[in-house]
Structure formats: C-alpha cells, structure tokens
C-alpha positions in Angstrom: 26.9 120.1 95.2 30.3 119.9 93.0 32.0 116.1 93.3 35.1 116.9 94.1 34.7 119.5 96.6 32.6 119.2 100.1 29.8 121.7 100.6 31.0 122.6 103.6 33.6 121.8 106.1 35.1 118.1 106.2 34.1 116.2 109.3 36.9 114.7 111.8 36.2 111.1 111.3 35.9 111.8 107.1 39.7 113.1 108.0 40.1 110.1 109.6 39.1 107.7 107.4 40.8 109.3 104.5 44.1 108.9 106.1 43.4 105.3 107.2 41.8 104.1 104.4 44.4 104.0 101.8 46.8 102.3 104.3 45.1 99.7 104.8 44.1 98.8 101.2 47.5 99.3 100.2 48.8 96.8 102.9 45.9 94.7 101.8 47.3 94.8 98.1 50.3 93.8 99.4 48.8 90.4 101.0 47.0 90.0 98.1 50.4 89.6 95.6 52.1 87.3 98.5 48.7 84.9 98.1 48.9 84.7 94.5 53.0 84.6 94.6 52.3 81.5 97.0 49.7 79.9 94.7 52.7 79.5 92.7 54.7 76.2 94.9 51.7 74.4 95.0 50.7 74.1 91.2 52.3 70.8 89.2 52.4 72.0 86.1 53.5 75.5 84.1 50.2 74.8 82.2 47.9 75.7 85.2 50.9 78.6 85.7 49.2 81.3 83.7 45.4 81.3 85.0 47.2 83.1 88.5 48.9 85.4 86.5 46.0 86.1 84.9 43.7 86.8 88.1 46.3 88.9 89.3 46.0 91.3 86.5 42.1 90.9 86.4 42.6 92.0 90.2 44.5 95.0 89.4 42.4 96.2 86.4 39.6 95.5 88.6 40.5 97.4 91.7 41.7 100.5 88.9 38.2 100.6 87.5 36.8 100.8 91.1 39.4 103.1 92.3 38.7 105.5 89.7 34.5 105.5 90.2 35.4 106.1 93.8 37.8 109.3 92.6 34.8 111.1 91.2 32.9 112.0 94.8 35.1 113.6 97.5 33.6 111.3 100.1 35.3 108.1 98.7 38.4 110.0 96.6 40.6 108.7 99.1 39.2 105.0 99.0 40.0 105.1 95.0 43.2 106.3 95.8 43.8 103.6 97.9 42.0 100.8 95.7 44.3 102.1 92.7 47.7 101.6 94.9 46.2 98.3 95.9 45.8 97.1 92.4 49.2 98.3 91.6 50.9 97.0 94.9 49.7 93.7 94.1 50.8 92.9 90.6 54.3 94.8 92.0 54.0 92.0 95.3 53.5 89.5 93.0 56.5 89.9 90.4 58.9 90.2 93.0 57.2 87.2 95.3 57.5 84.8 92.1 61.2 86.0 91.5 62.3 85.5 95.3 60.9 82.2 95.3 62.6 80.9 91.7 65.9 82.1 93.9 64.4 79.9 96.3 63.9 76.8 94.7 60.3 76.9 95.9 58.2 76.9 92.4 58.7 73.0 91.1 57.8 73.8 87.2 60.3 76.4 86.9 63.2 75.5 87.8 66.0 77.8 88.2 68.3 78.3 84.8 71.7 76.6 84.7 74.8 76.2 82.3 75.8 73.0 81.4 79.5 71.8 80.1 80.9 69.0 79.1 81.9 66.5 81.5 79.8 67.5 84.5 77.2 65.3 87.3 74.9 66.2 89.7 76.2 65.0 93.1 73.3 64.4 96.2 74.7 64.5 99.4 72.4 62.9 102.4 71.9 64.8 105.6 74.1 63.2 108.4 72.4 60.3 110.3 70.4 59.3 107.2 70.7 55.5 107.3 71.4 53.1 104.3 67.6 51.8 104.4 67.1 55.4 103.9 69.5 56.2 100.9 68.1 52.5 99.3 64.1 53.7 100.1 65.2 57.2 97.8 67.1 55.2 95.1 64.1 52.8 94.7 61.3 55.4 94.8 62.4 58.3 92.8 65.5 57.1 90.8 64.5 53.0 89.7 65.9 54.4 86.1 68.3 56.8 85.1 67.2 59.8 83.7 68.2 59.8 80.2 70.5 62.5 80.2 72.5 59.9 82.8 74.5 57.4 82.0 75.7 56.0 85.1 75.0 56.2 89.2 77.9 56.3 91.2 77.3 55.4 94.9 79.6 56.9 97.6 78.8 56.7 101.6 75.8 59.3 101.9 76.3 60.6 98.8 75.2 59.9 94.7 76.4 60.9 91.5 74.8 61.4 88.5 77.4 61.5 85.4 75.3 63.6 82.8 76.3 61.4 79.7 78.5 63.2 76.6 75.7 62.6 74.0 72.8 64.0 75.3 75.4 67.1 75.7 75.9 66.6 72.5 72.5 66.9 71.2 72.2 70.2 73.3 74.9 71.6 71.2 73.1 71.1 68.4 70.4 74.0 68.9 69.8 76.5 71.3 66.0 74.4 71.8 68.0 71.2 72.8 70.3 73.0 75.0 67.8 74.8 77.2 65.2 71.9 77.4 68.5 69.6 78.7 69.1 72.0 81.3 65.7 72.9 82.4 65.3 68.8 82.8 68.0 68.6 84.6 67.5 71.3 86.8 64.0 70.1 87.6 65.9 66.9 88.6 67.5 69.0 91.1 65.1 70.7 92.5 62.9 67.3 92.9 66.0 65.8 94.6 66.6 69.0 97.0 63.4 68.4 98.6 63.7 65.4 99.8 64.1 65.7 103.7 66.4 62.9 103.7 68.7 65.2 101.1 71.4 68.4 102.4 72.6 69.4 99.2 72.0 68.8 95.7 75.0 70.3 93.4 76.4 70.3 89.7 79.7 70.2 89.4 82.7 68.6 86.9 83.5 65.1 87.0 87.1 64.2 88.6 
C-alpha cells in the first residue's frame, strides 16, 4: 500500500479530522509562544533569559522532526502539517509576544532603549490620593541612596526628581559601552519605579 496515497476511498471522519487537526495544533502553537513570551516578566535576571529562548526553538525543531515522520503516511500527513505550522507559529508567537511586551514595560531585565543628553532627570509623579506616609514609605524602601548616575533628589508635592549628574554623562561620552550601560541603568530605574502602584508616571525629561 503506497504511503502517500489511500488504498481506497478516504473515510468521512479521516476528512474530518484532516481539516480539524491542523487548526487546532496551529492555535495550539500559538498558546504555546504566548506561554514562553510570558515566562519572560517573571524571570530577574537576563542570565536565566536565554534557557526560554532556547526551549522555544528545541519546541519548534522538535515539532518539525515530528511533523515531517507524520508527512510520510497519508493517515497522519495532515497532523505533520499541522505539527510543522505549530513549531513555526510558536517561535513566530513568541518573537512578537517578547517585542509587544519590551513596548510594554513588562520584561524587568530588558528595559526599553533610551537617549540620554545632557542636562536631563527622571521626574516620578504619585497617583492622586497617595499620601505623604506613602511617598516617605517609597523614598525609604527603594531609594535610601541615590543611584549613582544621581546627584541630587528634588522633592515636589506628589512628585520626585532625579537630576542625572553631568559626570556620569560624561563618562558615557567617552565610549559607545559607557553610554549604553548608563542608559540601560537608568532605564531599568524607570521601569522599577513605574511599577510601583503608588506611582502614575515615570518620565525623562530636561531640567528647567
């Protein structure tokens, strides 16, 4: 009996399953890349980062080696089809997943790339009815010292200002290494400070 070819005619529910089938593994490729995407916000560290990009391609190399033993017998062609779309669908999920939620804020060791010029601060405004007792409880808990790209904190009603100081700027400008790790440590500051639920906004913006 040849392997790609039925003997004789094809039953209704072979039909059947070969149209479901492939839907359904594709939509399950597709919940498969948003689980590894989400894996993403709840790792510390961009060291652990790489071991869920890594099962994500060993799940699509895997499903492709399956898919294509399953494209050899006309009974299961189909069902490799679909395990083939579903290791492709996944690693596609999961690029895009990891990219909406850098837009997002949502993954805390990669902070989102920003420029830096001279003279700027990062500015925290409170959400409204956020007490002082509040604004101290933040102040002591997550800034008791500066960072040291700060030199000073200026203290407004429901609202903080970082002043990033002109010589760590300065040593930014002295390689394209210094420069990006400034930013990306600032930016991480950012991000840390946006999601605080006693915190509305988080901004950079140039010092008056």
């Amino acid at each position: 009996m040849p392997l790609l070819e039925p003997a004789s005619g094809v039953s209704q529910s072979q039909r059947r399953f070969d149209r479901i089938a492939p839907t359904v593994l594709a939509l399950a490729g597709i919940a498969l890349g948003c689980f590894f995407a989400t894996q993403l916000t709840h790792i510390p560290s961009g060291y652990v980062a790489p071991y869920t990009t890594v099962s994500v391609v060993a799940s699509t190399v895997l499903l492709g080696l399956l898919g294509a033993i399953l494209l050899l017998h006309w009974r299961t062609h189909r069902l490799g089809v679909g395990l083939i779309v579903a290791g492709l669908l996944t690693l596609a999920t999961y690029e895009l997943g990891w990219r909406v939620l850098l837009k997002l804020d949502r993954i805390p060791w990669l902070p989102p790339a920003i420029h830096l010029v001279s003279g700027q601060r990062v500015v925290i405004r409170f959400k409204s009815g956020t007490t002082e007792q509040q604004v101290e409880s933040l102040v002591s808990s997550k800034l008791p010292f500066l960072p040291y790209w700060s030199d000073s904190l200026e203290r407004e009603p429901m609202e903080l200002a970082l002043n990033i100081s002109d010589s760590a700027y300065r040593r930014g400008e002295t390689s394209p290494r210094r420069s990006r790790m400034l930013a990306d440590d600032v930016s991480a500051f950012m991000v840390l400070m946006r999601r605080d639920p006693r915190v509305s906004s988080v901004e950079l913006q140039s010092q008056h």
